[in-house]
Backbone as a chain_set.jsonl record, in Angstrom:
{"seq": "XXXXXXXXXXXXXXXXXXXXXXXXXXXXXXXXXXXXXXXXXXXXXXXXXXXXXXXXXXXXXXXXXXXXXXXXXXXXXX", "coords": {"N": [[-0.56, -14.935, -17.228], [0.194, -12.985, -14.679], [-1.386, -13.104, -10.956], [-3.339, -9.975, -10.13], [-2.381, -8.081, -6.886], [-3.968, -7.435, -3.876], [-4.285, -5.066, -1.493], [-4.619, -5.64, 1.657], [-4.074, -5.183, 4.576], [-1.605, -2.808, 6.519], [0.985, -1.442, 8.435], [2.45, 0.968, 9.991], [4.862, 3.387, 11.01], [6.016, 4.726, 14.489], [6.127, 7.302, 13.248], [4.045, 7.362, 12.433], [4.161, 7.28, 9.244], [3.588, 4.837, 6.848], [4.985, 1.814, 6.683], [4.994, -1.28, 5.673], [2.934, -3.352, 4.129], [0.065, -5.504, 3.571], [-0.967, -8.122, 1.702], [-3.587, -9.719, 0.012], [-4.391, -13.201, 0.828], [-1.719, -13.733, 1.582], [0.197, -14.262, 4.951], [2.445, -12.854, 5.812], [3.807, -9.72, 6.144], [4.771, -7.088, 3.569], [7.492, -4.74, 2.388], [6.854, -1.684, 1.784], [8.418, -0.182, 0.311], [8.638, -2.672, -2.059], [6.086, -2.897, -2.291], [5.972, -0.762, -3.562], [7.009, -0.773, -5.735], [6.112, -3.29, -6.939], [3.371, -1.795, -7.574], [4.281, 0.425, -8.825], [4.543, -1.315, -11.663], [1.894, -2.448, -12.666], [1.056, -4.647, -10.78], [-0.513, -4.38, -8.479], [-3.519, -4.476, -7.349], [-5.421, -2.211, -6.148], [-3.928, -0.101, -5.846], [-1.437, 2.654, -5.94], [1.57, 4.105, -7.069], [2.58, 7.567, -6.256], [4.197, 9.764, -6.742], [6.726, 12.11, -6.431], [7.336, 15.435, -7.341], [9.969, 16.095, -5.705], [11.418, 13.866, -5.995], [10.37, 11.88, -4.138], [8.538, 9.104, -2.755], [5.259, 7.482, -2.743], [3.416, 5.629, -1.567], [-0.305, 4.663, -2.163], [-3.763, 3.595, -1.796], [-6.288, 3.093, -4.282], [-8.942, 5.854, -5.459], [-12.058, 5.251, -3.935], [-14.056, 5.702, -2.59], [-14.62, 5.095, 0.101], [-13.236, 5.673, 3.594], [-12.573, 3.646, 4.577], [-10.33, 1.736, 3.86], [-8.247, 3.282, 3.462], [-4.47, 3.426, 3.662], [-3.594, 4.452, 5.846], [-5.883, 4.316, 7.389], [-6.073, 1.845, 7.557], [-3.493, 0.831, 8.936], [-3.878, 2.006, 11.369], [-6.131, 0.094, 12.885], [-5.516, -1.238, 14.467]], "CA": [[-0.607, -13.603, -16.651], [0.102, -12.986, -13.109], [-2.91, -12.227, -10.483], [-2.482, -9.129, -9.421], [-2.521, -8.236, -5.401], [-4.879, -6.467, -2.724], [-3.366, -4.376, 0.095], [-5.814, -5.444, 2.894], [-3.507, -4.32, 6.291], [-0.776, -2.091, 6.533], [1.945, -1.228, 9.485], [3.164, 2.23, 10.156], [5.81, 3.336, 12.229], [5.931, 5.804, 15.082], [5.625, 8.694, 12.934], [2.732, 7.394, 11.737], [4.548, 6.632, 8.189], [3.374, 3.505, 6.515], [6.102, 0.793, 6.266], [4.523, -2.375, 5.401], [1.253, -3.502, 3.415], [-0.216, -7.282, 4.061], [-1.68, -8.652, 0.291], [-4.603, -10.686, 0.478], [-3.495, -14.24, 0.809], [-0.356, -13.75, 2.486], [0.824, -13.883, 6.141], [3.22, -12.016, 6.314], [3.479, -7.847, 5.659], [5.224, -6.617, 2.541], [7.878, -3.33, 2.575], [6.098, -0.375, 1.436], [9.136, -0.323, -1.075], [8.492, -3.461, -2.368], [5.039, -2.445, -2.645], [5.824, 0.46, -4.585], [7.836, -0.978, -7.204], [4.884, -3.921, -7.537], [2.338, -0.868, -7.979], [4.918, 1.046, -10.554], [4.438, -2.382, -12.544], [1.053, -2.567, -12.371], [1.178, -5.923, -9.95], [-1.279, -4.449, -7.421], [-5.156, -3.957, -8.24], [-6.355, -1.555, -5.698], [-2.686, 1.4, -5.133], [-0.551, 3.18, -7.162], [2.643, 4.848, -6.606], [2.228, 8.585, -6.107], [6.012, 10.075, -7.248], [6.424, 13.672, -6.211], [8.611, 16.46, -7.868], [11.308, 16.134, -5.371], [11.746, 12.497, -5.863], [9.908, 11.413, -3.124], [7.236, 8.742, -3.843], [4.342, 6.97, -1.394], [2.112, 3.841, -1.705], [-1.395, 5.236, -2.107], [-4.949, 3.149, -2.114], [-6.806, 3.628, -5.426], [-10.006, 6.284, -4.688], [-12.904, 4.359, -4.839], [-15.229, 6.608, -1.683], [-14.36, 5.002, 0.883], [-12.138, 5.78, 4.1], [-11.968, 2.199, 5.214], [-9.128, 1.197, 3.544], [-7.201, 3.789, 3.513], [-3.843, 2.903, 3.876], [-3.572, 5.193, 7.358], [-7.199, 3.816, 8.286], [-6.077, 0.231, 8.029], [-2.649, 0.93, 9.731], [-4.688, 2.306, 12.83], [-6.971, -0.786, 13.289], [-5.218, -2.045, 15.783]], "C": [[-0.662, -13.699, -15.125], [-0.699, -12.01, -12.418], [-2.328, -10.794, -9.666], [-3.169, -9.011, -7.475], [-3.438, -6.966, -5.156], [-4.233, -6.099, -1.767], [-5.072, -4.558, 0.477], [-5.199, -5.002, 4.497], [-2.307, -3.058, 5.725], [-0.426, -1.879, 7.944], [2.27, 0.338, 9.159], [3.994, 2.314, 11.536], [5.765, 4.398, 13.672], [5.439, 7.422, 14.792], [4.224, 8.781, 12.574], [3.044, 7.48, 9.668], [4.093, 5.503, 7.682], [4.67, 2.839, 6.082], [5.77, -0.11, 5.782], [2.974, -2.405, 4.698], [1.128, -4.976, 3.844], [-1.213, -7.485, 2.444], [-2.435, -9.79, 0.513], [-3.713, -12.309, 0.107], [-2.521, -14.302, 1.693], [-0.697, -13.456, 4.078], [1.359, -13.254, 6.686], [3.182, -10.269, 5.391], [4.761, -7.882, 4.683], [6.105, -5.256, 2.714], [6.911, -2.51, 1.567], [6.763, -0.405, 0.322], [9.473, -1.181, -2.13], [7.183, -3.052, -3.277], [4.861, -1.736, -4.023], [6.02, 0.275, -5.804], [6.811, -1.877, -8.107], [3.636, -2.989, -7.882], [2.818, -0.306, -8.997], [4.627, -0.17, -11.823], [3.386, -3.147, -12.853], [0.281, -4.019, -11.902], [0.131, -5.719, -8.833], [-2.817, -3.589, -7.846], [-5.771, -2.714, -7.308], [-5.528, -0.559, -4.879], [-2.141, 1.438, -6.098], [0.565, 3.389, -6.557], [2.875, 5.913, -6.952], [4.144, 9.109, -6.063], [5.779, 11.581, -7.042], [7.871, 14.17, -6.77], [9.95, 16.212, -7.056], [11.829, 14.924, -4.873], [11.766, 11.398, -5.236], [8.812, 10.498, -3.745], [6.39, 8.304, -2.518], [3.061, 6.242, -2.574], [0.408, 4.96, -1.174], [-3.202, 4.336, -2.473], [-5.706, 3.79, -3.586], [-8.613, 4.323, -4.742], [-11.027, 5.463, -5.078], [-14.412, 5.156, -3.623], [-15.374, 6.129, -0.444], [-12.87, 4.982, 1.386], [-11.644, 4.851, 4.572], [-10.757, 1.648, 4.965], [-8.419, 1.701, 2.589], [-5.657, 3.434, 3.989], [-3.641, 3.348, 5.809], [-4.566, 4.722, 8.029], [-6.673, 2.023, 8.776], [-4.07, -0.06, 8.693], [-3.18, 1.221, 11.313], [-5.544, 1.526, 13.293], [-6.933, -1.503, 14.14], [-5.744, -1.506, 17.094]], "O": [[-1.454, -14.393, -14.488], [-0.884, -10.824, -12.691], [-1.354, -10.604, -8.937], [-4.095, -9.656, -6.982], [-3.623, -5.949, -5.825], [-3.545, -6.909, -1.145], [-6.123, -4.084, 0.047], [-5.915, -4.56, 5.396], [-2.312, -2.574, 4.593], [-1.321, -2.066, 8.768], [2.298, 0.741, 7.997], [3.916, 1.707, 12.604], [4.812, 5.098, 13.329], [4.844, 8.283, 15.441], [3.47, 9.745, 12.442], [2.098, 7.73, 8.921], [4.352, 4.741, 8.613], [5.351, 3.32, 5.176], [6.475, -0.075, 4.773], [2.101, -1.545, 4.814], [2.049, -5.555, 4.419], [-2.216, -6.781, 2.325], [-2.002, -10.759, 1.137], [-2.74, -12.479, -0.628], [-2.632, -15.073, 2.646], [-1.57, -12.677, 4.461], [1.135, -12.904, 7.844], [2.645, -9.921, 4.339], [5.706, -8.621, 4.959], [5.412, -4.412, 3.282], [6.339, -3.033, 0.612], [6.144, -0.602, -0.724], [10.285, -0.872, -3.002], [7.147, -2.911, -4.5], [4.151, -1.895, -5.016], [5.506, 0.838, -6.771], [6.545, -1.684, -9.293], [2.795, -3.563, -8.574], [2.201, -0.316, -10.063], [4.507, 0.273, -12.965], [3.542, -4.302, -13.25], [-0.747, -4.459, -12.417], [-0.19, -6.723, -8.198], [-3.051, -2.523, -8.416], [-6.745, -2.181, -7.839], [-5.858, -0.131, -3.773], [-2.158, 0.634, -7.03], [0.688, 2.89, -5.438], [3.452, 5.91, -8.04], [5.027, 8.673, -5.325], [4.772, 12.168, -7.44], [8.993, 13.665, -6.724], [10.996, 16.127, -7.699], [12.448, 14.749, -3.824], [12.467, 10.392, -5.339], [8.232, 10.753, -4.801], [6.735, 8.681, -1.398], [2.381, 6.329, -3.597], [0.2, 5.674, -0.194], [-3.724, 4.64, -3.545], [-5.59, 4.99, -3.837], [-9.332, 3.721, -3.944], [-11.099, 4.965, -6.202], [-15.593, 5.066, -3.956], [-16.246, 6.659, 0.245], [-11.838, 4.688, 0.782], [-10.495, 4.857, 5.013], [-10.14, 1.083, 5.867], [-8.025, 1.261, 1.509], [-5.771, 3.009, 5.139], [-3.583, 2.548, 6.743], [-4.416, 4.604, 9.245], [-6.826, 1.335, 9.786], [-3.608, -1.197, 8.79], [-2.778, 0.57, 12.277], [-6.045, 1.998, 14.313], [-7.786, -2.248, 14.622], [-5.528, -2.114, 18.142]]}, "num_chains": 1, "name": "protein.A"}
C-alpha cells in the first residue's frame, strides 16, 4: 500500500491563487493539478479536492481547527 502524502508549503501566484503544494519529504513543489488528481485518489492524508457545479475544482486542506495550514496561510509564510 502506498504512504499517503502531507501538503506542508504551498506557492500561489500573483492573484493570490494557489499553484503548487510541497509534500512532506520532498524538495521540490508539486502542481496544484497534480495535487488534485492525487487527492481525487485518495493519495494525500490531510486535502481533498473540492469540485464545484460549474466544473471548477480547488485543492483544499482537510478541517481539523486550525488556520495554520491553511493552504493560503502556508502560501503567505514567506
Amino acid at each position: 500500500m502506498t504512504e499517503k502524502k502531507h501538503v506542508v508549503d504551498a506557492r500561489a501566484d500573483a492573484d493570490g491563487d494557489i499553484k503548487q503544494v510541497r509534500f512532506a519529504g520532498n524538495q521540490r513543489f508539486t502542481s496544484v493539478e497534480k495535487a488534485k488528481d492525487m487527492a481525487d485518489r485518495g493519495l494525500v492524508d490531510n486535502a481533498h479536492t473540492v469540485h464545484l457545479s460549474n466544473g471548477k475544482s480547488y485543492l483544499r486542506t482537510n478541517p481539523d481547527g486550525s488556520q495554520k495550514n491553511n493552504l493560503d496561510s502556508l502560501a503567505g509564510d514567506r
